[in-house]
FILUM-589417 format. One record per residue: residue in three letters; x, y, z of N, C-alpha, C in turn. Coordinates in nm, 3 decimals. Example, Ala and Ser with C-alpha at 12.3 -4.5 7.8 and 13.67 -1.06 7.14 Angstrom:
BEGIN
[ALA, [1.319, -0.569, 0.780], [1.230, -0.450, 0.780], [1.320, -0.330, 0.780]]
[SER, [1.285, -0.225, 0.708], [1.367, -0.106, 0.714], [1.290, 0.003, 0.787]]
! end
This chain:
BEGIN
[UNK, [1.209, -0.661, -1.338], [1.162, -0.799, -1.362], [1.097, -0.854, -1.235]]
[UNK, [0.952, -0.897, -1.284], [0.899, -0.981, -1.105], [0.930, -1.135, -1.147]]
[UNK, [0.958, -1.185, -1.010], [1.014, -1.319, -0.991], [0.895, -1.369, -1.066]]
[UNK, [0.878, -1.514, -1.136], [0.807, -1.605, -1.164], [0.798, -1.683, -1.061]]
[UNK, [0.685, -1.667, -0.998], [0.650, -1.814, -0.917], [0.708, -1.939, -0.950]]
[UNK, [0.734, -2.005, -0.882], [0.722, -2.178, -0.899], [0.620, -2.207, -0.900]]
[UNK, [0.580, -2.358, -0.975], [0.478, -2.395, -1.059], [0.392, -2.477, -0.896]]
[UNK, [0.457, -2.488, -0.773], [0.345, -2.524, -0.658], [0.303, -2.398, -0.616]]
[UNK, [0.366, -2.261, -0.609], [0.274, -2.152, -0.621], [0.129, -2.151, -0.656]]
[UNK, [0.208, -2.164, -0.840], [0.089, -2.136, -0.888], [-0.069, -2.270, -0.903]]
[UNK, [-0.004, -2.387, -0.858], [-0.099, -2.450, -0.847], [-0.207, -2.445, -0.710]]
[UNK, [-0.034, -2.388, -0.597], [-0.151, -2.337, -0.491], [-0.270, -2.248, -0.476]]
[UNK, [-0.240, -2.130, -0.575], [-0.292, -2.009, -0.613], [-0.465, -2.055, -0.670]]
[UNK, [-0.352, -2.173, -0.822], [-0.518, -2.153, -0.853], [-0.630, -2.274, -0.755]]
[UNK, [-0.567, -2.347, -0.703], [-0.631, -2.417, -0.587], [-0.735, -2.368, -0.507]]
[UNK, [-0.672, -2.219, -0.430], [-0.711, -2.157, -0.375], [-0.806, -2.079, -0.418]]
[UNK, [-0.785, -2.053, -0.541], [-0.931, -1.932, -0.585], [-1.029, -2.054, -0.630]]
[UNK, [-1.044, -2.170, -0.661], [-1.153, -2.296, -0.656], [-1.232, -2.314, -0.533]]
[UNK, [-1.096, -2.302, -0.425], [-1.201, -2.351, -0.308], [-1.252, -2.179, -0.225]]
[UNK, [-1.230, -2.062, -0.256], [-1.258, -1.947, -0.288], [-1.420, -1.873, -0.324]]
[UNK, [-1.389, -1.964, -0.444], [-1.540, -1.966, -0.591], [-1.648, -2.033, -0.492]]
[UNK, [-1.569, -2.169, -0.453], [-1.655, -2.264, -0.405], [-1.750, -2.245, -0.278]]
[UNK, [-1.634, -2.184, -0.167], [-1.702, -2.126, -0.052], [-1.835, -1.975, -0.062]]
[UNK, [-1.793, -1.911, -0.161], [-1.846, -1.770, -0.219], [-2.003, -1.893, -0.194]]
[UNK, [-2.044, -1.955, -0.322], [-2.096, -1.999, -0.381], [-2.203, -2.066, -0.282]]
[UNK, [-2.149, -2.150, -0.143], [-2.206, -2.183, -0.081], [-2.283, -2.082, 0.019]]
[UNK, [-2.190, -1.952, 0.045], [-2.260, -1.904, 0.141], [-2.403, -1.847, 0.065]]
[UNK, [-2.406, -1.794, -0.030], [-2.459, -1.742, -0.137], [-2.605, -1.793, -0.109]]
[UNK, [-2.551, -1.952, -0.146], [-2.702, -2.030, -0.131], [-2.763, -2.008, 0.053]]
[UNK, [-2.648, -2.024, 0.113], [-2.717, -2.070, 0.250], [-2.657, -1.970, 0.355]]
[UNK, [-2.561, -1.834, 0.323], [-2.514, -1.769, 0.447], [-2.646, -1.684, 0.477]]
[UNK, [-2.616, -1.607, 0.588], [-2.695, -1.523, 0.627], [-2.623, -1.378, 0.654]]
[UNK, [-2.502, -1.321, 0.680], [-2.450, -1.202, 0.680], [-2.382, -1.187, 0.590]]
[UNK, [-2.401, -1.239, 0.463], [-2.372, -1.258, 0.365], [-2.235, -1.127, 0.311]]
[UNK, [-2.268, -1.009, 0.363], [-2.111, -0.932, 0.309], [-2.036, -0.914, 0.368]]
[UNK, [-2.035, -0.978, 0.514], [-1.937, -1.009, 0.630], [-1.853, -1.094, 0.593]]
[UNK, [-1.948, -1.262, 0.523], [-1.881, -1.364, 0.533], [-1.765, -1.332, 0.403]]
[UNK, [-1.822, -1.268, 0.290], [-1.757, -1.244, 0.172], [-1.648, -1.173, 0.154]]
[UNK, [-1.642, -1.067, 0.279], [-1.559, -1.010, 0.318], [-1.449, -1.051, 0.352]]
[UNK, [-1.472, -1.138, 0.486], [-1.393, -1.214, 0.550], [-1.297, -1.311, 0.491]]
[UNK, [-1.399, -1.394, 0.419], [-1.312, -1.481, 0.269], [-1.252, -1.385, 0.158]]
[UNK, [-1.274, -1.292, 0.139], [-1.174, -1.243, 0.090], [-1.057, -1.174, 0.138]]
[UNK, [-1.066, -1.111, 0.246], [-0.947, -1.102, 0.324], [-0.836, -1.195, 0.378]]
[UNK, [-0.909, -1.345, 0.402], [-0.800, -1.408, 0.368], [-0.718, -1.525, 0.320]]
[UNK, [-0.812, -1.510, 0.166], [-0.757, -1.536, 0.025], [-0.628, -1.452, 0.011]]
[UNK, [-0.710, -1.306, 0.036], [-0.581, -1.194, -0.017], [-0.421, -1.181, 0.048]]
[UNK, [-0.467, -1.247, 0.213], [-0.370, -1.278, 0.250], [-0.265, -1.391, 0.226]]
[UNK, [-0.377, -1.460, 0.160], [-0.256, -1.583, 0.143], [-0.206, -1.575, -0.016]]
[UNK, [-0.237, -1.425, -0.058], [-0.202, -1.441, -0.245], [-0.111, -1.330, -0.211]]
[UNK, [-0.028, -1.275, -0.351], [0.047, -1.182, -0.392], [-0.055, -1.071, -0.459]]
[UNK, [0.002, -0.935, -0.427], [-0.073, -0.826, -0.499], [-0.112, -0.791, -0.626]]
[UNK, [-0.023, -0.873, -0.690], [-0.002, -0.835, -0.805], [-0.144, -0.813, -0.926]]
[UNK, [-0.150, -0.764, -1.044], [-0.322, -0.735, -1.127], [-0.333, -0.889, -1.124]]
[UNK, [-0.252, -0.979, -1.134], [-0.298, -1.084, -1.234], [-0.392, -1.178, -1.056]]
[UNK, [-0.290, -1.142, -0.959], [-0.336, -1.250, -0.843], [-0.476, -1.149, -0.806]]
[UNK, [-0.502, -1.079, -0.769], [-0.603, -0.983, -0.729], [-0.704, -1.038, -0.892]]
[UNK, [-0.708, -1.028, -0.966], [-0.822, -1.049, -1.087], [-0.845, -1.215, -1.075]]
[UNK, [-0.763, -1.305, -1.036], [-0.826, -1.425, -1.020], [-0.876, -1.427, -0.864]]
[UNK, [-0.885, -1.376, -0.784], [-0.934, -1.368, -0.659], [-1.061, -1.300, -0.684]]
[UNK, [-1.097, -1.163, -0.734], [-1.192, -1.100, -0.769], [-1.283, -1.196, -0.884]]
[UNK, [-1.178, -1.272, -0.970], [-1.308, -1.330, -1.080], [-1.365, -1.431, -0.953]]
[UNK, [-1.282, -1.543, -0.906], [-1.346, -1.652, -0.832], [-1.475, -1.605, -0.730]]
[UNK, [-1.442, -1.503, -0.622], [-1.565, -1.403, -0.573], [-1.648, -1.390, -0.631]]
[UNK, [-1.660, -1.312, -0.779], [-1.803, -1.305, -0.839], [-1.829, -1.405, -0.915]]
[UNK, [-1.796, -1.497, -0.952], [-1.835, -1.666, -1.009], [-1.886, -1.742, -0.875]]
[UNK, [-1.853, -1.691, -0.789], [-1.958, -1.819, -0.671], [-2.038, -1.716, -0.667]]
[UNK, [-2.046, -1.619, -0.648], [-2.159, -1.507, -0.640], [-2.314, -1.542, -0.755]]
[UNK, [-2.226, -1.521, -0.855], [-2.316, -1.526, -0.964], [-2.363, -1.648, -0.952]]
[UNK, [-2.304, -1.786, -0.942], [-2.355, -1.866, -0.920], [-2.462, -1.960, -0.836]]
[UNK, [-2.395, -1.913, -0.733], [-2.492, -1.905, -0.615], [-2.614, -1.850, -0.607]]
[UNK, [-2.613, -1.733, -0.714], [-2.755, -1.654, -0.682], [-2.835, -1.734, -0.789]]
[UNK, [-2.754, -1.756, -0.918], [-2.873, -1.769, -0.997], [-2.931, -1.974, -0.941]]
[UNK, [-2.869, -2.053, -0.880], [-2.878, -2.090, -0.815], [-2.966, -2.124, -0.728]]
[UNK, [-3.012, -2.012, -0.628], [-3.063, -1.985, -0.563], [-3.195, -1.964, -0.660]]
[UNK, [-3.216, -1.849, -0.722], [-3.325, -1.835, -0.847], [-3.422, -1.931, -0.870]]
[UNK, [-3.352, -2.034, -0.894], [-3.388, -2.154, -0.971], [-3.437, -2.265, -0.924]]
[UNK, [-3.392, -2.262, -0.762], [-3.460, -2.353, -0.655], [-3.546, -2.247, -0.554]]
[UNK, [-3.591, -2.185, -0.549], [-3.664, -2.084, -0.459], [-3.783, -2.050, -0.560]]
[UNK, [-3.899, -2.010, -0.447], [-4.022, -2.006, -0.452], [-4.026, -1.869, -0.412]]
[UNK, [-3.902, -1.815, -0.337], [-3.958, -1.647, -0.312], [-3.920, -1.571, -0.377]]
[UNK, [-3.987, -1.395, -0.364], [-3.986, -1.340, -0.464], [-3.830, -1.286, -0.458]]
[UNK, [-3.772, -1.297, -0.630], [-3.681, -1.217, -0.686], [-3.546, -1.122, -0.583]]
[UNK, [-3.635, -1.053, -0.568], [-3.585, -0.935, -0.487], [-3.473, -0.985, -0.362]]
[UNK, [-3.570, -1.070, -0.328], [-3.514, -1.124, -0.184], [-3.420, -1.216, -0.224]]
[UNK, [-3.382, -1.293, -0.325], [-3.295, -1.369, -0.362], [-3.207, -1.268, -0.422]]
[UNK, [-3.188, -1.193, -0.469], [-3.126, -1.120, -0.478], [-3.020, -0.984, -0.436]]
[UNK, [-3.102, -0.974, -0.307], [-3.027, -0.835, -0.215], [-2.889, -0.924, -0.139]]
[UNK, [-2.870, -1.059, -0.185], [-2.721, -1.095, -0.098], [-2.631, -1.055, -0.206]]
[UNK, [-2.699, -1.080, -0.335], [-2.606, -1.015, -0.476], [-2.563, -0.903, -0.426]]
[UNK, [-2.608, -0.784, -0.390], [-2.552, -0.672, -0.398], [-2.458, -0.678, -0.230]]
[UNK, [-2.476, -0.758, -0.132], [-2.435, -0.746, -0.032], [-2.300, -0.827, -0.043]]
[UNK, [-2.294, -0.952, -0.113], [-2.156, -0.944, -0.176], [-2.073, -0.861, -0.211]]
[UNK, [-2.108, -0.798, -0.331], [-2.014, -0.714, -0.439], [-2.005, -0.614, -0.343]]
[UNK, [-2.069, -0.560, -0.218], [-2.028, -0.496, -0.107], [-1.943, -0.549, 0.002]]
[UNK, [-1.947, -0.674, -0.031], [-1.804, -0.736, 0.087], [-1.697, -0.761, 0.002]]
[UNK, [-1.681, -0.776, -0.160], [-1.578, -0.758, -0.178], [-1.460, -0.631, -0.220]]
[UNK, [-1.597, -0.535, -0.236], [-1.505, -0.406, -0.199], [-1.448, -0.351, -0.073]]
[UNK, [-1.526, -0.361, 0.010], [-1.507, -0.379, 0.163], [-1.345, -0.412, 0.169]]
[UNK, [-1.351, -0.578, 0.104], [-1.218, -0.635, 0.131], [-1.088, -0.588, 0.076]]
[UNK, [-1.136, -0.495, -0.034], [-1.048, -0.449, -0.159], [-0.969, -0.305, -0.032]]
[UNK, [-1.077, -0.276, 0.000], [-1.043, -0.173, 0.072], [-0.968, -0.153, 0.151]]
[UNK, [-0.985, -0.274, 0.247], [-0.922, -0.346, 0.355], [-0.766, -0.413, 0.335]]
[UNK, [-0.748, -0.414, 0.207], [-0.581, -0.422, 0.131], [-0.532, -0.294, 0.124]]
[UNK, [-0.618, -0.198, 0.056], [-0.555, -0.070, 0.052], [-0.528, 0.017, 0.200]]
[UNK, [-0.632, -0.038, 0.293], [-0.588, 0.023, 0.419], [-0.454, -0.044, 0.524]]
[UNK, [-0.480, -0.183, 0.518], [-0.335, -0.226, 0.521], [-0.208, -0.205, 0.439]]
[UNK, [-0.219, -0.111, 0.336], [-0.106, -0.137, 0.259], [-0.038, 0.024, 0.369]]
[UNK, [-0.144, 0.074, 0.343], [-0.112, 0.239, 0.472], [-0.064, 0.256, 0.557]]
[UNK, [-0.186, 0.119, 0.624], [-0.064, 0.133, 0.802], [0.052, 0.000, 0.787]]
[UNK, [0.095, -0.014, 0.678], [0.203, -0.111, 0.654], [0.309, 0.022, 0.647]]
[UNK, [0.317, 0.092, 0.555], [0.355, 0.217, 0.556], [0.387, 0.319, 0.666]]
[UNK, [0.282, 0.351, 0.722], [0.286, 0.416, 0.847], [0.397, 0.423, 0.942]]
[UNK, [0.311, 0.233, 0.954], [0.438, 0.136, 1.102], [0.547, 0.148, 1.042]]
[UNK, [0.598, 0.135, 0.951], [0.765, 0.125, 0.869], [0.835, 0.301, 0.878]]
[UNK, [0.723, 0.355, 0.845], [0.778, 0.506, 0.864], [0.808, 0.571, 1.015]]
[UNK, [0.738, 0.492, 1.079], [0.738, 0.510, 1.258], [0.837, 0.458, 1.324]]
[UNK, [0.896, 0.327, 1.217], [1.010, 0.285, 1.334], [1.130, 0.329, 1.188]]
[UNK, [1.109, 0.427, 1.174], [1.229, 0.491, 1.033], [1.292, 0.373, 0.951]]
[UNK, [1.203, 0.261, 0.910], [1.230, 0.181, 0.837], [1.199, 0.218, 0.686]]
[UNK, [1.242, 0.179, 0.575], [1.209, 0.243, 0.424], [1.221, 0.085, 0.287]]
[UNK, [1.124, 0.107, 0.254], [1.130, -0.007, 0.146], [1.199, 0.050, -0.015]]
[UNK, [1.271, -0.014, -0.099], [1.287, 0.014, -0.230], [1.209, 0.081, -0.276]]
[UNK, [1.276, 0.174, -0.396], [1.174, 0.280, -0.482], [1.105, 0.197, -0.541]]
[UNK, [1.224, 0.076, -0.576], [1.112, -0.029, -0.699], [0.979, -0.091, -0.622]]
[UNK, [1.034, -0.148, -0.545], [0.858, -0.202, -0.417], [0.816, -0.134, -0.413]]
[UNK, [0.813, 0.042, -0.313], [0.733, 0.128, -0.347], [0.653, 0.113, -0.450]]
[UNK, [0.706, 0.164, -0.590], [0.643, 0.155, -0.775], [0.601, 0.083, -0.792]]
[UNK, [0.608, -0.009, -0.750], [0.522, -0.169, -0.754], [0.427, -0.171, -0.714]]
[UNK, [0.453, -0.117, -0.560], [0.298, -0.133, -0.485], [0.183, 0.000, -0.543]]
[UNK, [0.240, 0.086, -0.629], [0.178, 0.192, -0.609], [0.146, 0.142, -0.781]]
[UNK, [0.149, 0.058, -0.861], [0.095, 0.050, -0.989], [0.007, -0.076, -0.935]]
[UNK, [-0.017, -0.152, -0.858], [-0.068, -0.226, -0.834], [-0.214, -0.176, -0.743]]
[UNK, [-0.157, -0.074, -0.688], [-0.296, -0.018, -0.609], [-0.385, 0.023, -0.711]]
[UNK, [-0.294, 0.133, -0.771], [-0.408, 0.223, -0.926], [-0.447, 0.149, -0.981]]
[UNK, [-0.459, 0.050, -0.971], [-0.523, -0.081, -1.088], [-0.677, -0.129, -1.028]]
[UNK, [-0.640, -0.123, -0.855], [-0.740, -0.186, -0.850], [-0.905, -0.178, -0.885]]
[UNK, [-0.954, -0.035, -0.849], [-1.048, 0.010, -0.841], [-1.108, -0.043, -1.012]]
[UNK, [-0.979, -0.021, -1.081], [-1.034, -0.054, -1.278], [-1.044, -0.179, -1.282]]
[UNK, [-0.990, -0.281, -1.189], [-0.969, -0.436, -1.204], [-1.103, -0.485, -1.123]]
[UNK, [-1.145, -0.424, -1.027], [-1.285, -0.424, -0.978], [-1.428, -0.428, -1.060]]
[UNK, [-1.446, -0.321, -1.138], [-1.562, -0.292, -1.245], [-1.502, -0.331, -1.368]]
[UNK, [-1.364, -0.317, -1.404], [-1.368, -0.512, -1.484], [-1.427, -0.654, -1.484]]
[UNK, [-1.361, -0.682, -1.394], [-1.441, -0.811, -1.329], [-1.587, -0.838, -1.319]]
[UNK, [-1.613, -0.689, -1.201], [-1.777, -0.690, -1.261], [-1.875, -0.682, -1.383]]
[UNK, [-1.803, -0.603, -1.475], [-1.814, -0.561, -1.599], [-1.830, -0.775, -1.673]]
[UNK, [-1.712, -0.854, -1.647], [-1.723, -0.940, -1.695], [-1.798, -1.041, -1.619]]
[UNK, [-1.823, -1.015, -1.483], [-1.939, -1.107, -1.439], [-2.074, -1.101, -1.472]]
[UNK, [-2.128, -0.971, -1.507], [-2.258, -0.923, -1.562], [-2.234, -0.982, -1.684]]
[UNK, [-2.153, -1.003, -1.773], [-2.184, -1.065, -1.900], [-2.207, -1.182, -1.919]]
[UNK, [-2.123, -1.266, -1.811], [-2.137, -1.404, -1.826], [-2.245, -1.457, -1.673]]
[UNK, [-2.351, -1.373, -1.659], [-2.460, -1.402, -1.600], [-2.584, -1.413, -1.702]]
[UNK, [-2.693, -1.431, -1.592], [-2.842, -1.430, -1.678], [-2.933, -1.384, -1.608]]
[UNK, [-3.002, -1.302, -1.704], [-3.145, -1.249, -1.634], [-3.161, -1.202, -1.589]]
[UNK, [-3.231, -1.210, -1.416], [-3.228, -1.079, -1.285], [-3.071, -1.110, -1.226]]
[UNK, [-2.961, -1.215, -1.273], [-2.853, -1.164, -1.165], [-2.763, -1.068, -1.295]]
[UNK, [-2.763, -1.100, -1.392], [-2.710, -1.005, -1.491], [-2.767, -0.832, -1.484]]
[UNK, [-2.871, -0.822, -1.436], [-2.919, -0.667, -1.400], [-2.908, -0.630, -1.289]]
[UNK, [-2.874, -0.707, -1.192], [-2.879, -0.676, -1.084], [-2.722, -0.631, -1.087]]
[UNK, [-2.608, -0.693, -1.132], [-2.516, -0.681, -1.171], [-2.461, -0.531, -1.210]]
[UNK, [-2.535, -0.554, -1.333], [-2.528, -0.404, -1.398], [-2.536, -0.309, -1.318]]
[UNK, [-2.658, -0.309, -1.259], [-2.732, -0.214, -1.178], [-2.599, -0.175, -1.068]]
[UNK, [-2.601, -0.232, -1.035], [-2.475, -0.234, -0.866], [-2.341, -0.147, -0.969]]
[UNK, [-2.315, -0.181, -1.126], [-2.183, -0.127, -1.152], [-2.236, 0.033, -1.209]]
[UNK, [-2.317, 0.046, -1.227], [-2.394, 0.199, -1.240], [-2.356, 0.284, -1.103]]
[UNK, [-2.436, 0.210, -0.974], [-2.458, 0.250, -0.859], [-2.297, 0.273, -0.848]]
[UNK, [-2.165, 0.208, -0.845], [-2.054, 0.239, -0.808], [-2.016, 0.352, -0.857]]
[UNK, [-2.059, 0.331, -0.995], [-1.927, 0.436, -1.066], [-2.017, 0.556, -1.037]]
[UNK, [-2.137, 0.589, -0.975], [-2.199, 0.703, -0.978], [-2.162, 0.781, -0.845]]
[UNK, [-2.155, 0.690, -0.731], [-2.157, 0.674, -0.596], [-1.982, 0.683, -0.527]]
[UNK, [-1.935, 0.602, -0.619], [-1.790, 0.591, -0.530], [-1.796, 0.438, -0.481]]
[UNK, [-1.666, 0.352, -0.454], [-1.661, 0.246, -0.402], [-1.544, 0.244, -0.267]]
[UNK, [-1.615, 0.167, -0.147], [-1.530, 0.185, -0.053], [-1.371, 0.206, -0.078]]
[UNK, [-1.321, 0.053, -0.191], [-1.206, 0.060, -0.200], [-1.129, 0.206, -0.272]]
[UNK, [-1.182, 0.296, -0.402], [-1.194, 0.354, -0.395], [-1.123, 0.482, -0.325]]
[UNK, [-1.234, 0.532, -0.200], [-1.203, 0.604, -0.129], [-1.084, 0.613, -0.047]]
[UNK, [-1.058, 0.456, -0.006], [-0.924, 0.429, 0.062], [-0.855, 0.474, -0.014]]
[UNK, [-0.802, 0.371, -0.098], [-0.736, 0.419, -0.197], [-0.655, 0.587, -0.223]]
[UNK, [-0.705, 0.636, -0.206], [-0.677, 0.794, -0.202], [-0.590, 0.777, -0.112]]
[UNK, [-0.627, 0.743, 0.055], [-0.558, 0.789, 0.140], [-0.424, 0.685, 0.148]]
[UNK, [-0.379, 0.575, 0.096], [-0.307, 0.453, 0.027], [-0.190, 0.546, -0.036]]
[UNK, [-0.244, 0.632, -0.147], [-0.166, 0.631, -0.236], [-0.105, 0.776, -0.201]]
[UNK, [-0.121, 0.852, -0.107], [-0.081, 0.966, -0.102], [0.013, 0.955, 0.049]]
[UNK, [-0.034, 0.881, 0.126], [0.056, 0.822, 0.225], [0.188, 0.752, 0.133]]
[UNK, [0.200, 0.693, -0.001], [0.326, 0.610, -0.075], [0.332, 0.715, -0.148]]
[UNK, [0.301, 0.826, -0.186], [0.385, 0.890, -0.265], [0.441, 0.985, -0.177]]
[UNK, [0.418, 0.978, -0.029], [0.499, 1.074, 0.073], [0.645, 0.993, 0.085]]
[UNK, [0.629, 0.830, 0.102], [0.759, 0.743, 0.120], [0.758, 0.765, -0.012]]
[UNK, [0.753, 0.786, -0.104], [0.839, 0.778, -0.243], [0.936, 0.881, -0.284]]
[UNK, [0.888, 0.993, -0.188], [0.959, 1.156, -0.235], [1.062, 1.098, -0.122]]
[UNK, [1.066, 1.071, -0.009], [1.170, 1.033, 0.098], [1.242, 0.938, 0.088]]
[UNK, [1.234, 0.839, 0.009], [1.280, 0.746, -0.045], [1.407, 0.733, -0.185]]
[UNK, [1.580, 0.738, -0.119], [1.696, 0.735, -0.189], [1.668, 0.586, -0.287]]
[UNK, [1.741, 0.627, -0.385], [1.812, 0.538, -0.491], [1.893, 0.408, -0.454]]
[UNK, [1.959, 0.469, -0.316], [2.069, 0.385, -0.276], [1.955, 0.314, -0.189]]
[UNK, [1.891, 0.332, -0.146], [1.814, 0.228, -0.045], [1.726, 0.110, -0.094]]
[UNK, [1.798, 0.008, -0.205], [1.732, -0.084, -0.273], [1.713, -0.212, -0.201]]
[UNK, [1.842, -0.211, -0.096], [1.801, -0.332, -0.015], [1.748, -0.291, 0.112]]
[UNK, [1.629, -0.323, 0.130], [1.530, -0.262, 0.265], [1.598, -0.365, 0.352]]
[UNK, [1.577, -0.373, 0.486], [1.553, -0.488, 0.594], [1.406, -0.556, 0.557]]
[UNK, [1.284, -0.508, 0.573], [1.195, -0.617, 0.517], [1.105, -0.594, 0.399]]
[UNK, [1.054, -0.679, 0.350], [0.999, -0.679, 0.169], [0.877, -0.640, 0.224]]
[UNK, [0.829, -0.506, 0.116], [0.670, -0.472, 0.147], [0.578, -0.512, 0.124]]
[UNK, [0.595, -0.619, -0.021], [0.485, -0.716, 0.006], [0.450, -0.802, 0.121]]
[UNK, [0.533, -0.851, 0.158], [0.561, -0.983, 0.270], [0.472, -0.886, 0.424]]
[UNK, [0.541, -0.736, 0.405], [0.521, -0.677, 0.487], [0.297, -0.668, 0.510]]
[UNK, [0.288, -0.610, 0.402], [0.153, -0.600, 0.371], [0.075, -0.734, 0.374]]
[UNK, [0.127, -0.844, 0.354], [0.039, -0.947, 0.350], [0.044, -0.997, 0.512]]
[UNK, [0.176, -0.950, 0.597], [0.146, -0.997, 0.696], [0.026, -0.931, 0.805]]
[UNK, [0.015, -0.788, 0.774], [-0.104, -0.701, 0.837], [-0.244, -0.759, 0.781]]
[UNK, [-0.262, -0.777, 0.645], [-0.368, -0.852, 0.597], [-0.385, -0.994, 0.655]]
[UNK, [-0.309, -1.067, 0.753], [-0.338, -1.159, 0.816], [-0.375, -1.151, 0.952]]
[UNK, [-0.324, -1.067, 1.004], [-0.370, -1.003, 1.123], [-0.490, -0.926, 1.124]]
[UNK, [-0.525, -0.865, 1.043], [-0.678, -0.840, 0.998], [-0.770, -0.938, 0.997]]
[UNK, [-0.727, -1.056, 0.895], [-0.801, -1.161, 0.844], [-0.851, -1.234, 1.018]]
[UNK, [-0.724, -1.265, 1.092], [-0.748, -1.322, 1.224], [-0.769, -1.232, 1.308]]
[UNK, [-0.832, -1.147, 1.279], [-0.919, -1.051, 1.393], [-0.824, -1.037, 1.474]]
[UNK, [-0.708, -0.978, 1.488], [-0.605, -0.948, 1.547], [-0.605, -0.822, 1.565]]
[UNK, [-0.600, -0.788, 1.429], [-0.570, -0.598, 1.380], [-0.723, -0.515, 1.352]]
[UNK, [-0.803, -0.466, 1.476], [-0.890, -0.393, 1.432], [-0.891, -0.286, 1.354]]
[UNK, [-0.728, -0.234, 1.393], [-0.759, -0.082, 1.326], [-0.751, -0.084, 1.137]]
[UNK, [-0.699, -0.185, 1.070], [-0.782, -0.194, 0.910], [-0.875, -0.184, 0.878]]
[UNK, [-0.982, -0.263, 1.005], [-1.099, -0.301, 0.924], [-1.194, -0.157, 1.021]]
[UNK, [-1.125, -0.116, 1.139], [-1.227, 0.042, 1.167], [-1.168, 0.154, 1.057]]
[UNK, [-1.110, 0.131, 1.006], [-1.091, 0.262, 0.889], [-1.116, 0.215, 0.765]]
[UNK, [-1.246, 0.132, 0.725], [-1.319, 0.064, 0.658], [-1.442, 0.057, 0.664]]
[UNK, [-1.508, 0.133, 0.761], [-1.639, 0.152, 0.798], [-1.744, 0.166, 0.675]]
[UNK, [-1.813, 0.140, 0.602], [-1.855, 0.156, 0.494], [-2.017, 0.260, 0.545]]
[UNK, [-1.942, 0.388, 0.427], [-2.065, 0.488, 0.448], [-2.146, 0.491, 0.370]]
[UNK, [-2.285, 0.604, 0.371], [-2.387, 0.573, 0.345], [-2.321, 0.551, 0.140]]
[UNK, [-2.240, 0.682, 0.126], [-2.217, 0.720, -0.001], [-2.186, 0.597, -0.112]]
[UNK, [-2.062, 0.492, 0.020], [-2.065, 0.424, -0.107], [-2.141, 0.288, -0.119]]
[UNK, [-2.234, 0.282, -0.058], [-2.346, 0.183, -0.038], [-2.470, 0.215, -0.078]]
[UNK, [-2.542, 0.127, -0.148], [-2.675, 0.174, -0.166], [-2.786, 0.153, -0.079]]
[UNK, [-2.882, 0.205, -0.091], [-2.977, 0.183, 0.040], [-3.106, 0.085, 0.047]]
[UNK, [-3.053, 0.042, 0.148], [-3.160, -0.081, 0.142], [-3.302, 0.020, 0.236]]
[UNK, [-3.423, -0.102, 0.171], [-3.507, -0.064, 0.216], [-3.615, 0.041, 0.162]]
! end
């Protein structure tokens, strides 16, 4: 059984993915490193949410609703061509995998550090964290899947286009991912029955590295996040 939030949780929660949507939305119209900034805001949203499909899919919808918005947006007050209003679209949906990634690589060296100082979390946290990871990559081209529908025109193809390019290509998060889940199924085989009460909770644990990321604290998440040519498309 997972705890039910309290109802200022969840009003914080959905608070947070508004002003989320909202920020997406603005940079959209007016940022300029546009999958840095998207990145960044999503790293730490993610830090201040729970892992769980349902908190990760309202974080991911709010991301591509200022996205989408923003661009078409943009569309509609701009005089230049198409294209160029458009390449922050795809440089988004590249900062929020980036960021997706950047959970799964903190969830690793959350892991790691705990295995280094012979600390061990519950089988159930473990199972938790490890049905929550396998989700993501499908909860990703969901989302996108449902942002392309409820777009229009060139940001609805452009959309499309980018969820072709993933599933053909690979997505950063993705790739992590692999190395996430095979690092937790090493603590899962080492990991007793009797060890249900850890010393510290691995969510709590993981969200606190995702804050130290978020505040440019913790380089080493975001250098084993480097985004290669494979799962990026090429500009230019």
């Amino acid at each position: 059984m997972q705890n039910v939030p309290g109802s200022e949780n969840v009003h914080a929660a959905i608070e947070d993915t508004s002003t989320l949507e909202a920020e997406v939305r603005s940079r959209m119209t007016q940022g300029e490193n546009i999958e840095q900034e998207v990145r960044d805001l999503t790293v730490k949203a993610l830090s201040r949410q729970g892992h769980d499909q349902d908190s990760l899919r309202h974080v991911m919808g709010a991301v591509l609703k200022g996205v989408r918005e923003g661009a078409q947006q943009k569309l509609q007050s701009s005089s230049i061509q198409a294209q160029t209003t458009l390449s922050p679209v795809r440089d988004a949906v590249a900062g929020l995998d980036s960021a997706l990634a950047q959970l799964a690589a903190a969830s690793k060296l959350t892991l790691e550090e705990a295995a280094g100082r012979a600390q061990t979390f519950s089988k159930e946290e473990l199972t938790r964290l490890r049905a929550n990871l396998e989700s993501i990559e499908n909860l990703f081209f969901e989302t996108l899947q449902e942002s392309a529908s409820a777009a229009q025109d060139l940001v609805e193809v452009t959309l499309r286009d980018i969820i072709l390019h993933a599933k053909r290509n690979g997505t950063a998060v993705g790739s992590q991912l692999k190395d996430a889940l095979e690092a937790l199924n090493h603590q899962l085989k080492s990991t007793t029955y009797s060890q249900l009460e850890a010393g510290i909770h691995l969510t709590q644990a993981i969200t606190d590295t995702l804050r130290q990321a978020a505040a440019n604290v913790l380089t080493e998440v975001a250098e084993r996040v480097k985004p290669s040519d494979k799962t990026r498309g090429h500009h230019g």
